[in-house]
N, C-alpha and C positions, 0 to 999 in steps of 0.2 A: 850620597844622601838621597832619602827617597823624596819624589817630589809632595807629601805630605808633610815630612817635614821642613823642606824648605818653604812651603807655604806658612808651617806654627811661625818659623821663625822669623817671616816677612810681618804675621801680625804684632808677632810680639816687640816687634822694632817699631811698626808703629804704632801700638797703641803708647810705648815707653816716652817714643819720639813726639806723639802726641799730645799727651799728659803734659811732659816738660814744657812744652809748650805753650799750653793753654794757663799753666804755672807761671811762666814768665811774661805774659802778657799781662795775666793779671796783677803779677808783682809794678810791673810798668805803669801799671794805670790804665791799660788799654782798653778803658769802659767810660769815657765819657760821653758816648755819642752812639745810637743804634748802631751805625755801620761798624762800628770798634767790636761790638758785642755777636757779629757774628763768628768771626774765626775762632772767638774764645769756646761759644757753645759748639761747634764746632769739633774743635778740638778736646771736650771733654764728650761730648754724643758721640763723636766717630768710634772712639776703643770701644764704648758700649757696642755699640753695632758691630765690631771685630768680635767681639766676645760671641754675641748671638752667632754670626756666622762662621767661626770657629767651633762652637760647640754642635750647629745645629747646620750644619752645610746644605740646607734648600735653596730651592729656589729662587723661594721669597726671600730669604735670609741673605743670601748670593747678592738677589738684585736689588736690595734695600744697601745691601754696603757698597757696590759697586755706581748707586746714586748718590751716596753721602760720599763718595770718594769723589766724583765729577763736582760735587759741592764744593769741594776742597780746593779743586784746581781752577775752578770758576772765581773760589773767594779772592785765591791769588791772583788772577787778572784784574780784578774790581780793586783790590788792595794795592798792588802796584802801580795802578792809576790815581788812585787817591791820595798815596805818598807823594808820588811826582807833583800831583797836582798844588799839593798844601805846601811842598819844597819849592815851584814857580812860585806859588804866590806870597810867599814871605820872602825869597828872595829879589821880588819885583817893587815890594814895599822898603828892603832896602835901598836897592838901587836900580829905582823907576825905566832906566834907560837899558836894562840887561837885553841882551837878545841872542840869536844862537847858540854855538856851541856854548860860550859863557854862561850864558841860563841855562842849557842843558846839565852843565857840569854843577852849579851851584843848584841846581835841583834834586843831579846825585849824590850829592857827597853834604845836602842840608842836616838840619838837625832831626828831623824823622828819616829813620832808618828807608829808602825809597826801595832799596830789593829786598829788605823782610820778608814783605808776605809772599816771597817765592818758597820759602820752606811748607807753604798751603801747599804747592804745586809737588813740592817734593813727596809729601805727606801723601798727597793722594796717587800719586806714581807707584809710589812702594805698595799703597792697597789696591792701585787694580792690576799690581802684577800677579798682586797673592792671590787678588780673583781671578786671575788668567788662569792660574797652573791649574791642570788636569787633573780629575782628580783618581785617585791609585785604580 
């Protein structure tokens, strides 16, 4: 496989892996609050930017997707601190006295998904490998 094409193919996984995404978030409701509404746009802006630097392989195009991809991986630290965070604190307002591993665990495994937004991280993995590959 030439590395052209395994680069179509890195986009076209994520712009798919993207899309569905940004789909399911929104099926969730994951729009009540500015900081919700970032990965969503996010995730439907990034495939457009695959699309520009698929078709139009510059420069600019390069380093406009290759920032909307560190965007991606940035969402996902902010996002996986802010799950943990809202899983402490509902699990704290259960039961005031939690502490340790106990509240670490009841922060993982609460009722917002707290390693979700790693699929951000993943998303943007897969696009800046597509912008690593060389091109022919």
């Amino acid at each position: 496989m030439s590395p052209a094409a395994i680069r179509r193919a890195l986009l076209v996984l994520f712009g798919a892996a993207a899309v569905g995404t940004g789909i399911e978030l929104i099926l969730l409701g994951h729009t009540e609050d500015p900081w919700q509404w970032v990965p969503v746009v996010l995730t439907f802006s990034g495939p457009l930017v695959a699309i520009w630097y698929g078709l139009r392989r510059r420069r600019a195009s390069r380093r406009l997707f290759q920032g909307t991809m560190i965007l991606f991986v940035a969402s996902a630290g902010v996002g996986l601190t802010l799950h943990y965070r809202s899983n402490v604190e509902f699990a704290l307002e259960m039961e005031p006295g939690a502490r340790g591993l106990a509240l670490a665990g009841e922060a993982l495994t609460g009722a917002i998904p707290a390693l979700a937004p790693g699929t951000m991280m993943l998303l943007g993995a897969i696009g800046l490998i597509a912008s690593a590959i060389s091109e022919d």
